[in-house]
Predicted model as a PDB file, atoms N, CA, C, CB and O in Angstrom, pLDDT in the B-factor column:
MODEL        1                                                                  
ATOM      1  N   UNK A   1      32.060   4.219   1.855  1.00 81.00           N  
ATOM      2  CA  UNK A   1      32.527   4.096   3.216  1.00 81.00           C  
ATOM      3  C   UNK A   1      33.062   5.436   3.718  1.00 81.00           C  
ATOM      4  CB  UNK A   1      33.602   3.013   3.316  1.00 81.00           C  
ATOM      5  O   UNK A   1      33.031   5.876   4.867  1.00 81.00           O  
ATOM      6  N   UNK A   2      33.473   5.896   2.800  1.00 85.00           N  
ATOM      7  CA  UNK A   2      34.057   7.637   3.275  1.00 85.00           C  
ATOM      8  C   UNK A   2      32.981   8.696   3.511  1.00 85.00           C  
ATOM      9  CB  UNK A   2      35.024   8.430   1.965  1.00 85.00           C  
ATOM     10  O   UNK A   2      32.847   9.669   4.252  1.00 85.00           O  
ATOM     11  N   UNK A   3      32.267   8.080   2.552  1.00 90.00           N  
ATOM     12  CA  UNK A   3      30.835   9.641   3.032  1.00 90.00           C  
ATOM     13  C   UNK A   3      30.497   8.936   3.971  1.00 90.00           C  
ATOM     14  CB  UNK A   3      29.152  10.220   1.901  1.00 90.00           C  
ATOM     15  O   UNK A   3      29.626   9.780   4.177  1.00 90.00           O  
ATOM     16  N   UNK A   4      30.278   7.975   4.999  1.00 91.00           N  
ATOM     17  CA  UNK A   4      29.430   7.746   5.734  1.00 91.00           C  
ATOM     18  C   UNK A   4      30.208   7.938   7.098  1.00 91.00           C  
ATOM     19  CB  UNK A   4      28.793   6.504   5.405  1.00 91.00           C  
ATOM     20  O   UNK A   4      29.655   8.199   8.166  1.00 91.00           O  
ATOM     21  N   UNK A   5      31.849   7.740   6.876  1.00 91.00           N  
ATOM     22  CA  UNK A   5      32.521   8.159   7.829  1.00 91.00           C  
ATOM     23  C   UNK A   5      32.427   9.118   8.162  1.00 91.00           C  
ATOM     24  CB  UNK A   5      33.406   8.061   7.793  1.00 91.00           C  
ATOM     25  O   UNK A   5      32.170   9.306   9.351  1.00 91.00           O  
ATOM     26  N   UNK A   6      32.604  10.301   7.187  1.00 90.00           N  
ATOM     27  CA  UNK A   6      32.625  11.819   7.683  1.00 90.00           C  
ATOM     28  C   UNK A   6      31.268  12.109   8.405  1.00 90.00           C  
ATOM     29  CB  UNK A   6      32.816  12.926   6.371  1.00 90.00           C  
ATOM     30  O   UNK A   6      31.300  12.824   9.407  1.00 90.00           O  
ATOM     31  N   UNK A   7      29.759  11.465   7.844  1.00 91.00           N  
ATOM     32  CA  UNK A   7      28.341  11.562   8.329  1.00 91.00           C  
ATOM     33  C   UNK A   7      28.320  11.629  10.069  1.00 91.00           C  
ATOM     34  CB  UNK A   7      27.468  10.150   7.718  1.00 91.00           C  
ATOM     35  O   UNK A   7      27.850  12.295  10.992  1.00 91.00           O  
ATOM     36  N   UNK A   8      29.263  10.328   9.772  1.00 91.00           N  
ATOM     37  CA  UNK A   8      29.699  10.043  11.807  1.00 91.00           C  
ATOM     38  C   UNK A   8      30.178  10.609  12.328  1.00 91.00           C  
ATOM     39  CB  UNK A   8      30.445   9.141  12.457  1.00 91.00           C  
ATOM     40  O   UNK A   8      30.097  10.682  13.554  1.00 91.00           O  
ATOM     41  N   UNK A   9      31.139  11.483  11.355  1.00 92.00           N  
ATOM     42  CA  UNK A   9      32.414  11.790  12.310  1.00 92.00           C  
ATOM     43  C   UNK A   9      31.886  13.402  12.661  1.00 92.00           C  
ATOM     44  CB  UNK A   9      34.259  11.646  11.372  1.00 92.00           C  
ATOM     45  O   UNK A   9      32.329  14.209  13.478  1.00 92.00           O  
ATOM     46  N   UNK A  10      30.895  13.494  11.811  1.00 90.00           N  
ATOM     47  CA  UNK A  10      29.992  15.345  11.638  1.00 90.00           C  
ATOM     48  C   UNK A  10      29.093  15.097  12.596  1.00 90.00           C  
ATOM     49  CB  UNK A  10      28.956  15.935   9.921  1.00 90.00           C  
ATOM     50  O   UNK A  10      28.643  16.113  13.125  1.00 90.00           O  
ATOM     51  N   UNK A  11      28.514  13.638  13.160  1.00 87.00           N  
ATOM     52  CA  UNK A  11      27.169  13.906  13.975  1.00 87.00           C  
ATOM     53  C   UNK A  11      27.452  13.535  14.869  1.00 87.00           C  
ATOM     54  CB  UNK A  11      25.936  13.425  13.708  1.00 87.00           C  
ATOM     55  O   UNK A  11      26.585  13.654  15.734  1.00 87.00           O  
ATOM     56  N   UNK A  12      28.849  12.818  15.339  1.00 86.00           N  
ATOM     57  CA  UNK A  12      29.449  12.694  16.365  1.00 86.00           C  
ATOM     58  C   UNK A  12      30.420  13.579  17.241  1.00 86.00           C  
ATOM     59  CB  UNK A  12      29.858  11.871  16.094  1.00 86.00           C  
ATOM     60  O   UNK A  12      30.983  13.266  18.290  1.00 86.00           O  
ATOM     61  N   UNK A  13      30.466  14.723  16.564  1.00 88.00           N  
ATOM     62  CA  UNK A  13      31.831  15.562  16.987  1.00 88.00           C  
ATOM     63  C   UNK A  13      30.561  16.761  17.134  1.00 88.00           C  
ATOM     64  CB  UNK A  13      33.515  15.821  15.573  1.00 88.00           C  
ATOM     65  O   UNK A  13      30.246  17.398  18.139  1.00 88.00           O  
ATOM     66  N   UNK A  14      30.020  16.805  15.864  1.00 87.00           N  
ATOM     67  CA  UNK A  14      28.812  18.194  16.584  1.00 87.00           C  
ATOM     68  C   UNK A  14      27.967  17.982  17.777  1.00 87.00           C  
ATOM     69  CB  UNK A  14      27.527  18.612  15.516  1.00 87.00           C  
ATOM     70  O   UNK A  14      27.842  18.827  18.664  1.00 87.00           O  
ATOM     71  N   UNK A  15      27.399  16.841  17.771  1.00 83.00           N  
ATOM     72  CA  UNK A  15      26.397  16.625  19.254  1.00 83.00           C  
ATOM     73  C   UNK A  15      27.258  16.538  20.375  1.00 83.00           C  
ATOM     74  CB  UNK A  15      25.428  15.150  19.330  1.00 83.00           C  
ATOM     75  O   UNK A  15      26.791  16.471  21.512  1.00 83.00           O  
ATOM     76  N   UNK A  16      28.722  16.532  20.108  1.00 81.00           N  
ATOM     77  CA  UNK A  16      29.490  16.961  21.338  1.00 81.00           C  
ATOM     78  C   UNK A  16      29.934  18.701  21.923  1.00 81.00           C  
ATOM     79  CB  UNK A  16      30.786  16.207  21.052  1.00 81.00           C  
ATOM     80  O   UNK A  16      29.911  19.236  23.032  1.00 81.00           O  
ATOM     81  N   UNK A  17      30.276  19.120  20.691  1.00 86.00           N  
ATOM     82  CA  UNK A  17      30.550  20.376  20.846  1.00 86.00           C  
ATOM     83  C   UNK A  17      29.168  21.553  20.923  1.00 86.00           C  
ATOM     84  CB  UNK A  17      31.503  20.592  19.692  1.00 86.00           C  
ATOM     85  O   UNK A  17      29.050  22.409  21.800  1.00 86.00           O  
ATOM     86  N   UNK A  18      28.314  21.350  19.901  1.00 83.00           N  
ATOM     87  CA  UNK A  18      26.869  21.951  19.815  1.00 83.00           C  
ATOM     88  C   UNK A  18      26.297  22.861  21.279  1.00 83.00           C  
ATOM     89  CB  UNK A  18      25.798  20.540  19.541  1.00 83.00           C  
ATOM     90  O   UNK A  18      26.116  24.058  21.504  1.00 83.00           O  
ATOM     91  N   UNK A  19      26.107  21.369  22.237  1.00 80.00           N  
ATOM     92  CA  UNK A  19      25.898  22.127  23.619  1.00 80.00           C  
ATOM     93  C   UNK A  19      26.356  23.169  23.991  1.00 80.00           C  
ATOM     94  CB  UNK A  19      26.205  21.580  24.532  1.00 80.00           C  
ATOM     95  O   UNK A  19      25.589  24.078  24.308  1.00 80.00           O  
ATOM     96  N   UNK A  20      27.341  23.284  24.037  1.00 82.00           N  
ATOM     97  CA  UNK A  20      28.563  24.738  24.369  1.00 82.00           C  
ATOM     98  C   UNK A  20      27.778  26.000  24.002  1.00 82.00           C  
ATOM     99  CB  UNK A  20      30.237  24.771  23.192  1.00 82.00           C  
ATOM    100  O   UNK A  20      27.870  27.030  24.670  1.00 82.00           O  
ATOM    101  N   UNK A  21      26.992  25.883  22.902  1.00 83.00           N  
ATOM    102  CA  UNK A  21      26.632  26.970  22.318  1.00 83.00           C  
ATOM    103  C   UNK A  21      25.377  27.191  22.737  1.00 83.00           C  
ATOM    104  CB  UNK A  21      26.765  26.952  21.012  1.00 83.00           C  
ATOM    105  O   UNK A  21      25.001  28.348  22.928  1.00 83.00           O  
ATOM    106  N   UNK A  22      24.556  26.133  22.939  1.00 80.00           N  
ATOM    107  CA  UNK A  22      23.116  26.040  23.232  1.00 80.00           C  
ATOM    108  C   UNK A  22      22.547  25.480  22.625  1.00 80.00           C  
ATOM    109  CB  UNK A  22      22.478  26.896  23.287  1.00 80.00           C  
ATOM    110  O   UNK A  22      21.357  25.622  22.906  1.00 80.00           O  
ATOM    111  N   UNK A  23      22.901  24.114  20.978  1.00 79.00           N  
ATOM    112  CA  UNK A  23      22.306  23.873  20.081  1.00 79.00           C  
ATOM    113  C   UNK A  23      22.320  22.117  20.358  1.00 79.00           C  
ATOM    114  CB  UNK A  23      22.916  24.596  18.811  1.00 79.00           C  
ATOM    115  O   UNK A  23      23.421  21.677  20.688  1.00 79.00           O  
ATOM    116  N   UNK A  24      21.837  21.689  20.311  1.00 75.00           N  
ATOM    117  CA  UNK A  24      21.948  20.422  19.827  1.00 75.00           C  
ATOM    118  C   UNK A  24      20.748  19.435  18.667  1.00 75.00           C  
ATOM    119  CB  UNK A  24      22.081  19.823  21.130  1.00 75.00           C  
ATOM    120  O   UNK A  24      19.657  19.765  18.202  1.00 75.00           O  
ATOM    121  N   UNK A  25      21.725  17.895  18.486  1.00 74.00           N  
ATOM    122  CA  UNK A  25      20.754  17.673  17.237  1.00 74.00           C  
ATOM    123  C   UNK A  25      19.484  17.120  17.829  1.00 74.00           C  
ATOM    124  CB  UNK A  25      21.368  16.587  16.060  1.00 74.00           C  
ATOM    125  O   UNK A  25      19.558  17.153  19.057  1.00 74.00           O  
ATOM    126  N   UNK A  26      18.496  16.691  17.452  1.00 74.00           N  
ATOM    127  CA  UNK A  26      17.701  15.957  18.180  1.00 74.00           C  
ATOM    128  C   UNK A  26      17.402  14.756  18.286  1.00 74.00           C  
ATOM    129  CB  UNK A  26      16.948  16.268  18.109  1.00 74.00           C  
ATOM    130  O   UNK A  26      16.670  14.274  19.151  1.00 74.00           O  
ATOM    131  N   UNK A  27      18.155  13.971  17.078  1.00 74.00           N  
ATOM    132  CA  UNK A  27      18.716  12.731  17.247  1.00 74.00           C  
ATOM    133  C   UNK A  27      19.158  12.261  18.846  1.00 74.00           C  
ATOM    134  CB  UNK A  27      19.906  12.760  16.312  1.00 74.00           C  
ATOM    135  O   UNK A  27      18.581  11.348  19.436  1.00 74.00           O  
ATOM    136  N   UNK A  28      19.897  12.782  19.230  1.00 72.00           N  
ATOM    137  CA  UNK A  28      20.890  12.702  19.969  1.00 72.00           C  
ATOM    138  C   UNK A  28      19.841  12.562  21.671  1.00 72.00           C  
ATOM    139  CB  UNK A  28      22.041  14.168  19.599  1.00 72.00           C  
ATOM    140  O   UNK A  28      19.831  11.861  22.682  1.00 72.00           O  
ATOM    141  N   UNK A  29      19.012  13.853  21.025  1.00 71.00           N  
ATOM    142  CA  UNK A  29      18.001  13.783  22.641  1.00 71.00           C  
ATOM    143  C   UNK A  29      16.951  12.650  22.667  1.00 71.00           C  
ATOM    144  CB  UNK A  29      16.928  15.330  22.920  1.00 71.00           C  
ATOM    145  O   UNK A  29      16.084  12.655  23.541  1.00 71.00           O  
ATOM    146  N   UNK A  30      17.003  11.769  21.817  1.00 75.00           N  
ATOM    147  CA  UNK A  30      16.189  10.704  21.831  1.00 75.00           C  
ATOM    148  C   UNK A  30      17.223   9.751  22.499  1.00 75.00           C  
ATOM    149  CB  UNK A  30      15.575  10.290  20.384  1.00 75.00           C  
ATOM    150  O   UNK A  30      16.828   9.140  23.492  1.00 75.00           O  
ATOM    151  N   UNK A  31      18.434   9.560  22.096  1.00 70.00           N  
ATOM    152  CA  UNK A  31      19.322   8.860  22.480  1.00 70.00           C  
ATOM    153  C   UNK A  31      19.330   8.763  24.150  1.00 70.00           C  
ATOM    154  CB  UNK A  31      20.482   9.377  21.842  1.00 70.00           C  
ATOM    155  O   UNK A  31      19.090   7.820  24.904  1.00 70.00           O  
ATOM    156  N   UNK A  32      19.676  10.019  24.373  1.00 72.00           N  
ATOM    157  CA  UNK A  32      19.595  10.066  25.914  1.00 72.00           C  
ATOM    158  C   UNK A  32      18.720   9.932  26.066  1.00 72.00           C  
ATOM    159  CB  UNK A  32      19.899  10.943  26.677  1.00 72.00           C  
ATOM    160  O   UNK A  32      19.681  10.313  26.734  1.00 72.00           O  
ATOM    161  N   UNK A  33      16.952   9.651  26.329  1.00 74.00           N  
ATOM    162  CA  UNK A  33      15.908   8.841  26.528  1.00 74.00           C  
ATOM    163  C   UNK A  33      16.354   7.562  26.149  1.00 74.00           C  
ATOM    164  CB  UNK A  33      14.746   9.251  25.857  1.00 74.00           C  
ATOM    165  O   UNK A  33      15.731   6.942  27.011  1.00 74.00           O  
ATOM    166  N   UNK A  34      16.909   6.756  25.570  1.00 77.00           N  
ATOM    167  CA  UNK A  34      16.837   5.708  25.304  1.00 77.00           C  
ATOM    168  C   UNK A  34      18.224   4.948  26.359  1.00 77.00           C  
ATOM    169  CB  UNK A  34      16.807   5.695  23.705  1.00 77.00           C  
ATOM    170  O   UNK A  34      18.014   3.940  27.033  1.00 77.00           O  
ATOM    171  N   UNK A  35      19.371   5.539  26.325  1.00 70.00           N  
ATOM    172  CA  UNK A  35      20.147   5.197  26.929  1.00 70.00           C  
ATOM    173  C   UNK A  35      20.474   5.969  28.107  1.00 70.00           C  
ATOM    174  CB  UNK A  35      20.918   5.003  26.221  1.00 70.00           C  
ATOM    175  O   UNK A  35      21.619   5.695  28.465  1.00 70.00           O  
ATOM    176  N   UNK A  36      19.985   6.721  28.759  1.00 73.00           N  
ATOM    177  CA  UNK A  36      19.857   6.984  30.445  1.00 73.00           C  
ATOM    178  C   UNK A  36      21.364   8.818  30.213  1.00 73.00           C  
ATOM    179  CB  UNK A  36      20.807   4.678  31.895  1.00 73.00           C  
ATOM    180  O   UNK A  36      21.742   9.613  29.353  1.00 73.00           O  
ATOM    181  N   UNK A  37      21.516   8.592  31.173  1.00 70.00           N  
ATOM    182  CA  UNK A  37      22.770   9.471  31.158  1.00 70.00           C  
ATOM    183  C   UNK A  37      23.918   9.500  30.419  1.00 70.00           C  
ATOM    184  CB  UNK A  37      23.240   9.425  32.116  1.00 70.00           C  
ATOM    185  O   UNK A  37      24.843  10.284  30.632  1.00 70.00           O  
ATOM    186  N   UNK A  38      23.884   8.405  29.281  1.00 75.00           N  
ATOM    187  CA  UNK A  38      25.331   7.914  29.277  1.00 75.00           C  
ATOM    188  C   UNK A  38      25.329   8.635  27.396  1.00 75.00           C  
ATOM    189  CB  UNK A  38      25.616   5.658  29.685  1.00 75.00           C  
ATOM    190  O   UNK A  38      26.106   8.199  26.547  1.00 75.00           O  
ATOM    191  N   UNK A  39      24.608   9.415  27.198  1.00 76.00           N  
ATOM    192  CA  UNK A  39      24.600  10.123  25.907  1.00 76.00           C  
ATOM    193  C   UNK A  39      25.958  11.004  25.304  1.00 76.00           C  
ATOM    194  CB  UNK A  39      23.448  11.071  26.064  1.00 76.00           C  
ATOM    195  O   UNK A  39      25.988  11.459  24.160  1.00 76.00           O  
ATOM    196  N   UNK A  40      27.077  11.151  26.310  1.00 79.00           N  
ATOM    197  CA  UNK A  40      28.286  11.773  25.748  1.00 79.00           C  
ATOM    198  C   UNK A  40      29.320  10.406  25.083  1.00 79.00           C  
ATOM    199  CB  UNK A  40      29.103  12.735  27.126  1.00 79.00           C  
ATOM    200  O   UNK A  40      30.323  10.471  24.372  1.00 79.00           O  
ATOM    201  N   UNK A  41      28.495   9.048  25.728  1.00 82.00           N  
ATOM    202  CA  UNK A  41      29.336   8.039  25.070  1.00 82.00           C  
ATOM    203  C   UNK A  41      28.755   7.709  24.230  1.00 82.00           C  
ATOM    204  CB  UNK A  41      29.760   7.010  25.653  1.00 82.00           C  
ATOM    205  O   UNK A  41      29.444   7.132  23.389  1.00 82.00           O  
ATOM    206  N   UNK A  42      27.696   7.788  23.990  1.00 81.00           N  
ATOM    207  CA  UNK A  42      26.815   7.469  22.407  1.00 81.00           C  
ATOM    208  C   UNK A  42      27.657   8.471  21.765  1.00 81.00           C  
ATOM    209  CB  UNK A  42      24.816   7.852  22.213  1.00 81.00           C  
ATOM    210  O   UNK A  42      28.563   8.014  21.067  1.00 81.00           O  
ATOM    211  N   UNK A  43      27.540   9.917  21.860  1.00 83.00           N  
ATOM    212  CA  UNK A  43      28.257  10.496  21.241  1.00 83.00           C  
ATOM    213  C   UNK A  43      29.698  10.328  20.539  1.00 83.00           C  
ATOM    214  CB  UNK A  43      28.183  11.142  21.824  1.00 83.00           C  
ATOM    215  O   UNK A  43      29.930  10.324  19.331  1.00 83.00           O  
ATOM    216  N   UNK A  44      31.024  10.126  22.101  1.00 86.00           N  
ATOM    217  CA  UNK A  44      32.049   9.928  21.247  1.00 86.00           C  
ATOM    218  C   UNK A  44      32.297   8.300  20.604  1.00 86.00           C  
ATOM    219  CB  UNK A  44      33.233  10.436  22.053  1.00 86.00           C  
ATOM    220  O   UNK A  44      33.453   7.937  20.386  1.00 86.00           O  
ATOM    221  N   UNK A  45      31.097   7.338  20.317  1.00 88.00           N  
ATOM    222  CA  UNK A  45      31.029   6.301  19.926  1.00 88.00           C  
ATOM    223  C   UNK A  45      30.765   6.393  18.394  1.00 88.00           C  
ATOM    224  CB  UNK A  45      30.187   5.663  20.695  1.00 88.00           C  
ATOM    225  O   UNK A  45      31.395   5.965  17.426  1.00 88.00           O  
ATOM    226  N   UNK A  46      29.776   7.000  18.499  1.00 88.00           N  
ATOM    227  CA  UNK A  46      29.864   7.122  16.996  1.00 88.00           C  
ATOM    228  C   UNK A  46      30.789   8.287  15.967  1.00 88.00           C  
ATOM    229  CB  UNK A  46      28.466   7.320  16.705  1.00 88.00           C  
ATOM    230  O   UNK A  46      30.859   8.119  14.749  1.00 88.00           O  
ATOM    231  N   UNK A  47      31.517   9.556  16.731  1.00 91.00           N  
ATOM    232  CA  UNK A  47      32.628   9.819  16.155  1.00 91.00           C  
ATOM    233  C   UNK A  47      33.554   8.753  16.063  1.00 91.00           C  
ATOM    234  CB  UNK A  47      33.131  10.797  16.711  1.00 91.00           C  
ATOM    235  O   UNK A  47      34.019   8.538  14.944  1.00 91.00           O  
ATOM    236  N   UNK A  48      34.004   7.873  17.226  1.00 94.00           N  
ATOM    237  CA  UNK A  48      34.659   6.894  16.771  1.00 94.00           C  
ATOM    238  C   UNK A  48      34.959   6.217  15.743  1.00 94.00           C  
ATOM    239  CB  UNK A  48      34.461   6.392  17.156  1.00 94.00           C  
ATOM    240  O   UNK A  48      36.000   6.208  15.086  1.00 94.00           O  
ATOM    241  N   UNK A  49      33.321   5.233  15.538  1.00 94.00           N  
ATOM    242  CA  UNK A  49      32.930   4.566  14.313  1.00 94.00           C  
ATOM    243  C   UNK A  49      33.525   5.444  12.678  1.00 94.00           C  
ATOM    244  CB  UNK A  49      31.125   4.510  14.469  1.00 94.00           C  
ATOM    245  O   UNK A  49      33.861   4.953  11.601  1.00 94.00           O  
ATOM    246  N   UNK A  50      33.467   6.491  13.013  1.00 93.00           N  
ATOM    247  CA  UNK A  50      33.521   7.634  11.753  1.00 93.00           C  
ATOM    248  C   UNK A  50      34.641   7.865  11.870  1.00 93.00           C  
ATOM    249  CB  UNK A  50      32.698   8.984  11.712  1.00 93.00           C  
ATOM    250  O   UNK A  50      35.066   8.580  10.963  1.00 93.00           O  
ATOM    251  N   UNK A  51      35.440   7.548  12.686  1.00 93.00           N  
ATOM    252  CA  UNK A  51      36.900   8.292  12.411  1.00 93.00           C  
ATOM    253  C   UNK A  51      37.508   6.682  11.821  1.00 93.00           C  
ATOM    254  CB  UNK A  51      37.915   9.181  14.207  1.00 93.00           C  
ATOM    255  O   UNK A  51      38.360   6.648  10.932  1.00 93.00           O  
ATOM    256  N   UNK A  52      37.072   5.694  12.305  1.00 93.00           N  
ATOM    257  CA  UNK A  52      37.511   4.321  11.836  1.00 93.00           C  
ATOM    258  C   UNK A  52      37.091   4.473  10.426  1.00 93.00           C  
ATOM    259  CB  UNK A  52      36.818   2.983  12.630  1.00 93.00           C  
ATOM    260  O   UNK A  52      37.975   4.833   9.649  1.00 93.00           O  
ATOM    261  N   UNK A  53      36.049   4.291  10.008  1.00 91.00           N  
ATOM    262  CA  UNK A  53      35.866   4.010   8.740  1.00 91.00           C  
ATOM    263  C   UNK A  53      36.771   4.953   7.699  1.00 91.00           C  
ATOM    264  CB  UNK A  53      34.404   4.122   8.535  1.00 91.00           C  
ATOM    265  O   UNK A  53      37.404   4.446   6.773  1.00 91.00           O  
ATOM    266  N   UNK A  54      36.753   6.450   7.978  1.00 91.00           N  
ATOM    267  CA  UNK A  54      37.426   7.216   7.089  1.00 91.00           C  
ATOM    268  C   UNK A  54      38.965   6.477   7.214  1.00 91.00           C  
ATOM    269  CB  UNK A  54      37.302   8.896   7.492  1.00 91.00           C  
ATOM    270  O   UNK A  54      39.564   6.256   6.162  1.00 91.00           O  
ATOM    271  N   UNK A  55      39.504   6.155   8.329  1.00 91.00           N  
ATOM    272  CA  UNK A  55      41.053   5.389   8.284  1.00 91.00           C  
ATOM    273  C   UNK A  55      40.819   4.635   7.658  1.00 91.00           C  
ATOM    274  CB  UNK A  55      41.800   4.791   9.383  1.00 91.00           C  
ATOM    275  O   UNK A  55      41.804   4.635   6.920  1.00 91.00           O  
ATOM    276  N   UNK A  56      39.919   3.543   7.172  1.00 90.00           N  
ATOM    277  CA  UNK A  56      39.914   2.603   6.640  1.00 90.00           C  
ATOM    278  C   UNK A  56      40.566   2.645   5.291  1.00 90.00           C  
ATOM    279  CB  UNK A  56      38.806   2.253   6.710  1.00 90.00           C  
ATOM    280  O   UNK A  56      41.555   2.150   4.751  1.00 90.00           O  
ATOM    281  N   UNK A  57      38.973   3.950   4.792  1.00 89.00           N  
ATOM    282  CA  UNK A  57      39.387   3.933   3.652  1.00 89.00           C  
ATOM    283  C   UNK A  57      40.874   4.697   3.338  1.00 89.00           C  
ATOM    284  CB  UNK A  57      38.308   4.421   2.975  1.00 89.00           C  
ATOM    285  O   UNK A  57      41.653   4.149   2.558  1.00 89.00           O  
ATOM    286  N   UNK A  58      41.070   5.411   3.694  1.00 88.00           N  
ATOM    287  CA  UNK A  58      42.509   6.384   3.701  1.00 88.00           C  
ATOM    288  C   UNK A  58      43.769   5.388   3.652  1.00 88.00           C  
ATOM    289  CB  UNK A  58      42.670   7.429   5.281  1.00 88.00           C  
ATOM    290  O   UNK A  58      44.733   5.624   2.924  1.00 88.00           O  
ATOM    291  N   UNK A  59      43.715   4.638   4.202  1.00 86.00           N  
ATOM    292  CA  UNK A  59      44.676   3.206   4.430  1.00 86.00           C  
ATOM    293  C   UNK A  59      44.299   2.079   3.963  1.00 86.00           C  
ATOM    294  CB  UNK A  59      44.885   2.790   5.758  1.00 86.00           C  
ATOM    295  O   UNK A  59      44.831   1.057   4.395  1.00 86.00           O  
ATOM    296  N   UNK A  60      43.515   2.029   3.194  1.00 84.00           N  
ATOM    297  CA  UNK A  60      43.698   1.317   2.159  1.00 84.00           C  
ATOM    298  C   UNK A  60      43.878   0.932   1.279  1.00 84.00           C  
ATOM    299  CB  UNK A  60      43.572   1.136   2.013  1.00 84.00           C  
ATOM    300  O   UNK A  60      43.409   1.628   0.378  1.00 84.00           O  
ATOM    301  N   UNK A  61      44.644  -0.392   0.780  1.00 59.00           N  
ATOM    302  CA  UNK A  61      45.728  -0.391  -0.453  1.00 59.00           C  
ATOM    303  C   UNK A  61      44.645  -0.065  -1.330  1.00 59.00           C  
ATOM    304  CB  UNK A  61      46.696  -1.900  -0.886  1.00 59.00           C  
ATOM    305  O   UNK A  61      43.490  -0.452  -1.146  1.00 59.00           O  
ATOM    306  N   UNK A  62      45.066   0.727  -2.391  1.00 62.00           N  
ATOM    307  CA  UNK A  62      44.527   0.341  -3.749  1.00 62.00           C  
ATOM    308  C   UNK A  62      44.955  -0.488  -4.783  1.00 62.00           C  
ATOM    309  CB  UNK A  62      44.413   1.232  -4.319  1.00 62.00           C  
ATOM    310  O   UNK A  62      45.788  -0.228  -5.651  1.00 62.00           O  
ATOM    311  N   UNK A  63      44.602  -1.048  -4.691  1.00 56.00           N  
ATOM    312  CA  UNK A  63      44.825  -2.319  -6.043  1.00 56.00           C  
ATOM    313  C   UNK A  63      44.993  -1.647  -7.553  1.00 56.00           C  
ATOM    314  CB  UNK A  63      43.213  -3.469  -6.206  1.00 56.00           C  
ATOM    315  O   UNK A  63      44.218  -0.779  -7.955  1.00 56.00           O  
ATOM    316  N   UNK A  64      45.690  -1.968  -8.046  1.00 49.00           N  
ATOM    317  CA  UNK A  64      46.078  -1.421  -9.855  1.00 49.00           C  
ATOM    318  C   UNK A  64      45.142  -2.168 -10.635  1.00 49.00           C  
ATOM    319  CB  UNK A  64      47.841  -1.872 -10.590  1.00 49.00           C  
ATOM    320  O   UNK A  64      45.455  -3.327 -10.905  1.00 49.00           O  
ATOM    321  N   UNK A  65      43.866  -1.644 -11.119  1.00 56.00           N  
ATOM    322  CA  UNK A  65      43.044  -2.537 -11.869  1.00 56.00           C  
ATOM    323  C   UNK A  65      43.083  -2.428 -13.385  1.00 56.00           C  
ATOM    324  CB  UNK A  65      41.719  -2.359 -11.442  1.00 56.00           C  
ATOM    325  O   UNK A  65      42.169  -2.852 -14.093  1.00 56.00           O  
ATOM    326  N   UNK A  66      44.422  -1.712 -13.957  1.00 55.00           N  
ATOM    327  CA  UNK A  66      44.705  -1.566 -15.175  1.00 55.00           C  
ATOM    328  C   UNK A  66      45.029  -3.024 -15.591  1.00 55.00           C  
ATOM    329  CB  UNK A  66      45.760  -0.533 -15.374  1.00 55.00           C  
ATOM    330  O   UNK A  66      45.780  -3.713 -14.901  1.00 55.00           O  
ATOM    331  N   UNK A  67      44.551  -3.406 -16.536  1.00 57.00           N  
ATOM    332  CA  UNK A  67      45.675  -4.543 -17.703  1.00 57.00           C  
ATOM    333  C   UNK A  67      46.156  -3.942 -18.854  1.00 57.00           C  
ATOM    334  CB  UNK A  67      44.882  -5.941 -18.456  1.00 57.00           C  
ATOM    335  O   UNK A  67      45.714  -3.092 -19.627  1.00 57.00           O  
ATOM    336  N   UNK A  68      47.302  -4.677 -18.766  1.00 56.00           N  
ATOM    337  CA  UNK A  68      48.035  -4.705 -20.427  1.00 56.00           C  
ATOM    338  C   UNK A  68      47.752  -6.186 -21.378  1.00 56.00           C  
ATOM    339  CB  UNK A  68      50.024  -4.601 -20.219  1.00 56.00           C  
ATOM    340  O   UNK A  68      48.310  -7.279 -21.470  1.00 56.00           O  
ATOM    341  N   UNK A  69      46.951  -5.740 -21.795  1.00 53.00           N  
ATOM    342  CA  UNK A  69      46.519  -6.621 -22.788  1.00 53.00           C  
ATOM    343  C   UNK A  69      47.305  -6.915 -24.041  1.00 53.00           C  
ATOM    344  CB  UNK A  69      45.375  -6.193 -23.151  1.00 53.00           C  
ATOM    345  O   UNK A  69      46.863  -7.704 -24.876  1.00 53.00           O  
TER     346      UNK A  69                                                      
ENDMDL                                                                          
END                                                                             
């Protein structure tokens, strides 16, 4: 769940910033064909998703799976 967060949180935060420079992914330009103008919210949607999951795991209890036998 953590590598896949950061995956999001890397392809969601770069296809935002990228432009600035002149680069973007091309994932992303299919997106905007598919969903009209609204491609900076695909964008911070799936950083979203990626910043959730990494909280997830980060905040979550770990359980003690030692026994004393």
């Amino acid at each position: 769940m953590l590598r896949t967060g950061i995956i999001f949180l890397i392809l969601g935060l770069g296809a935002f910033i990228l432009p600035q420079f002149g680069l973007q992914f091309k994932l992303f330009n299919v997106l905007e064909d598919i969903f009209g103008g609204s491609q900076t919210i695909v964008e911070i949607a799936v950083a979203a998703i990626g910043a959730i999951l990494v909280g997830i795991h980060l905040f979550k209890g770990k359980k003690d799976t030692s026994s004393a036998a």
